[in-house]
DSSP file (Angstrom, degrees, kcal/mol; ACC not computed):
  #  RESIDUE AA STRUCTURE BP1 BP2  ACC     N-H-->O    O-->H-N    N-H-->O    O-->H-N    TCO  KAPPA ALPHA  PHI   PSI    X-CA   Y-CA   Z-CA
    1    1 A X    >>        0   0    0      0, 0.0     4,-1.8     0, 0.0     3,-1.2   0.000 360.0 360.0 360.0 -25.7   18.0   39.9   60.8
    2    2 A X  H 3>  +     0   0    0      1,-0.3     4,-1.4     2,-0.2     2,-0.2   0.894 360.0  48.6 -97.1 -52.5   18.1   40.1   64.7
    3    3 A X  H 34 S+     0   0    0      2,-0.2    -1,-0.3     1,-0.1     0, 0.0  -0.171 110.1  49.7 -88.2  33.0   18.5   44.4   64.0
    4    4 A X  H X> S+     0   0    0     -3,-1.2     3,-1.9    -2,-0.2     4,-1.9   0.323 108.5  51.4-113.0 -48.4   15.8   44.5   61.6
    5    5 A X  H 3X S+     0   0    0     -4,-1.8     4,-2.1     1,-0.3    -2,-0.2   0.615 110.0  50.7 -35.9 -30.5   13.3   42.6   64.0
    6    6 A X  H 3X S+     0   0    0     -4,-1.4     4,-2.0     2,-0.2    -1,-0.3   0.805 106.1  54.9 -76.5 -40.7   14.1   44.9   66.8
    7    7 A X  H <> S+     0   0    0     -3,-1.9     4,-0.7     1,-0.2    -2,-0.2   0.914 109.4  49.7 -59.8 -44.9   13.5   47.9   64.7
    8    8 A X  H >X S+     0   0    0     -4,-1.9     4,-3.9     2,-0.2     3,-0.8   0.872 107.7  47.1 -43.3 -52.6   10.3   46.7   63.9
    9    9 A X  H 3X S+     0   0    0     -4,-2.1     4,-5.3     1,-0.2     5,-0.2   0.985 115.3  49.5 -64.0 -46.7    9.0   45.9   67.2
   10   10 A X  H 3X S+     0   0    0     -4,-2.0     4,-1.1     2,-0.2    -2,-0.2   0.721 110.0  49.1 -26.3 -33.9   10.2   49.3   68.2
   11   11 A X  H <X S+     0   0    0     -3,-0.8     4,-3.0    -4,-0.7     5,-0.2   0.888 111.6  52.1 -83.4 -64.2    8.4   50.8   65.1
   12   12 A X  H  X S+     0   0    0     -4,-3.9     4,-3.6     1,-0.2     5,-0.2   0.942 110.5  50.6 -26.6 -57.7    4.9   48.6   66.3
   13   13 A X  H  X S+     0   0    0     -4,-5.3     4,-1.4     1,-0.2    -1,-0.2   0.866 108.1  51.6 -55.1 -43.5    5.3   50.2   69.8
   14   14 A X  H  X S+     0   0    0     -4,-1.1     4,-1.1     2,-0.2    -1,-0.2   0.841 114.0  41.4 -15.5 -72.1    5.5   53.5   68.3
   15   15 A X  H  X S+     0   0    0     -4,-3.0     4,-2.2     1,-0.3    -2,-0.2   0.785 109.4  59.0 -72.6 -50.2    2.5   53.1   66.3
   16   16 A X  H  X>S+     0   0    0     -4,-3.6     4,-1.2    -5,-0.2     5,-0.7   0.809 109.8  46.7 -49.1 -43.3    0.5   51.4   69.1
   17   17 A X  H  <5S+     0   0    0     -4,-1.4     4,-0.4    -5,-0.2    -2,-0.2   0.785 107.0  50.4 -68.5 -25.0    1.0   54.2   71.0
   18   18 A X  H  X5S+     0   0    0     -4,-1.1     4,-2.4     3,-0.2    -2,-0.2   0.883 109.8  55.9 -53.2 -57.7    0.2   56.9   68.5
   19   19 A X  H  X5S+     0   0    0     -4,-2.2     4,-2.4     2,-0.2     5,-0.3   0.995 112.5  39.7 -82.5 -64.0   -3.2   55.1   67.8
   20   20 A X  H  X5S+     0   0    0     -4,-1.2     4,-3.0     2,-0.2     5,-0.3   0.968 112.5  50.7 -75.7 -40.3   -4.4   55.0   71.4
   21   21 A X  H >><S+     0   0    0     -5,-0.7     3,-3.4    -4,-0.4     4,-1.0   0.816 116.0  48.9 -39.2 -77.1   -3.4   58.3   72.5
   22   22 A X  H 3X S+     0   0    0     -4,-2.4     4,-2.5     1,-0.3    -2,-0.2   0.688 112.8  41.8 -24.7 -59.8   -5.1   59.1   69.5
   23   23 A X  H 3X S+     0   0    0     -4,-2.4     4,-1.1     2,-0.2    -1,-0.3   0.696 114.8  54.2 -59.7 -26.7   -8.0   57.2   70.4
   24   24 A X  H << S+     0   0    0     -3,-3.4     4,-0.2    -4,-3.0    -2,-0.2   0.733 107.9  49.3 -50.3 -51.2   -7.7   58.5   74.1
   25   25 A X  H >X>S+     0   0    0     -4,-1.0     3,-1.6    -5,-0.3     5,-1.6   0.933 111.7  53.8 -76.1 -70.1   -7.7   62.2   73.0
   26   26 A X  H 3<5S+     0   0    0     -4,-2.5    -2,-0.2     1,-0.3    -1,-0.1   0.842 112.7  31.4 -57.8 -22.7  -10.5   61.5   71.1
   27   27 A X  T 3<5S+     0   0    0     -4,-1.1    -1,-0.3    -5,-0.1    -2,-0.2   0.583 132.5  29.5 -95.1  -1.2  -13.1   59.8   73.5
   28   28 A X  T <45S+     0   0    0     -3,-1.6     3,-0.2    -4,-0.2    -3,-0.2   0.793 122.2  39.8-134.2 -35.3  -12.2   61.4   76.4
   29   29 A X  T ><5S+     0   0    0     -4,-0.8     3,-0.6     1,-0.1     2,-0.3   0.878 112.2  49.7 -46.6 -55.8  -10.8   65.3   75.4
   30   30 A X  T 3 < +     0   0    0     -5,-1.6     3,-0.4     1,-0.2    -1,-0.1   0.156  69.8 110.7-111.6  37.5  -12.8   66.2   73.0
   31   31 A X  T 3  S+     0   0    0     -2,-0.3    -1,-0.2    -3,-0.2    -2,-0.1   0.816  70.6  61.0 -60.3 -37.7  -15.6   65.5   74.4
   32   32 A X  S X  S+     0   0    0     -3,-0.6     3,-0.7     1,-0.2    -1,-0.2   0.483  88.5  70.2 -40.1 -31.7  -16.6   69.2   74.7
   33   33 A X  T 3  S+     0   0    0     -3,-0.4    -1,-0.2     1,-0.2    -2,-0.1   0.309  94.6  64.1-103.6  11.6  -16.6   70.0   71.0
   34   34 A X  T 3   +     0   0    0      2,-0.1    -1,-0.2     0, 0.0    -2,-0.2   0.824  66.8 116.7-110.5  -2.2  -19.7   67.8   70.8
   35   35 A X  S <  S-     0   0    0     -3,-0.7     2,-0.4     1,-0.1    -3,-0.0  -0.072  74.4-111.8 -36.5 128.1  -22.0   69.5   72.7
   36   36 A X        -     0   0    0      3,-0.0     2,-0.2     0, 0.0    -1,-0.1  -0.614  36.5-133.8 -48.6 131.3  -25.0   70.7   70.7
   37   37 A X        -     0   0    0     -2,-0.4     2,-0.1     1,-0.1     3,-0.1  -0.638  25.2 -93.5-100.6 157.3  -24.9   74.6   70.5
   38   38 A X        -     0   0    0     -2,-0.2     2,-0.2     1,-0.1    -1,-0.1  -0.162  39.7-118.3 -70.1 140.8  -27.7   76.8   71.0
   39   39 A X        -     0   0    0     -2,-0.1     2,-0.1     1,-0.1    -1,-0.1  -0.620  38.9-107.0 -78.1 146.3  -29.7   77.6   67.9
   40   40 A X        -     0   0    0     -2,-0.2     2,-0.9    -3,-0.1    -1,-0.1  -0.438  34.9-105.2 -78.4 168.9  -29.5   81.5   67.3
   41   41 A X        -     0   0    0     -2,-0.1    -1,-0.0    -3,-0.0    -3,-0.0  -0.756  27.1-145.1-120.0 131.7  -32.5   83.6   67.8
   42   42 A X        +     0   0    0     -2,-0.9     2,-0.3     2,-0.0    -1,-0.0  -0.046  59.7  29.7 -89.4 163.0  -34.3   84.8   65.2
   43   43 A X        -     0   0    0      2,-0.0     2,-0.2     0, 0.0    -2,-0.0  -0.632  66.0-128.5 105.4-149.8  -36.0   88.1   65.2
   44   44 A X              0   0    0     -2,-0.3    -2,-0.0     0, 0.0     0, 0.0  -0.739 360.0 360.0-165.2-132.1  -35.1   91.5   67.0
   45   45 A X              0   0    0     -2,-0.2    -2,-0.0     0, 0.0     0, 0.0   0.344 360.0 360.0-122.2 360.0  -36.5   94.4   69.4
């Protein structure tokens, strides 16, 4: 019982760490890919 409970919290920590890197990357890396882009411009010469 003692060595499944240790695999578990091990497993938690895992997972907790996954989801806020995850969460990390997202609010603070990929911040850039949210920009609004420039509209193209219509017409020509």
């Amino acid at each position: 019982m003692e060595v499944f409970l240790e695999y578990l919290k091990e497993a938690l920590k895992g997972i907790t760490r996954a989801v806020s890197a995850h969460l990390f990357q997202k609010t603070f890396l990929d911040e850039k890919k949210t920009t609004p882009r420039r509209s193209k411009q219509k017409g020509g010469s």
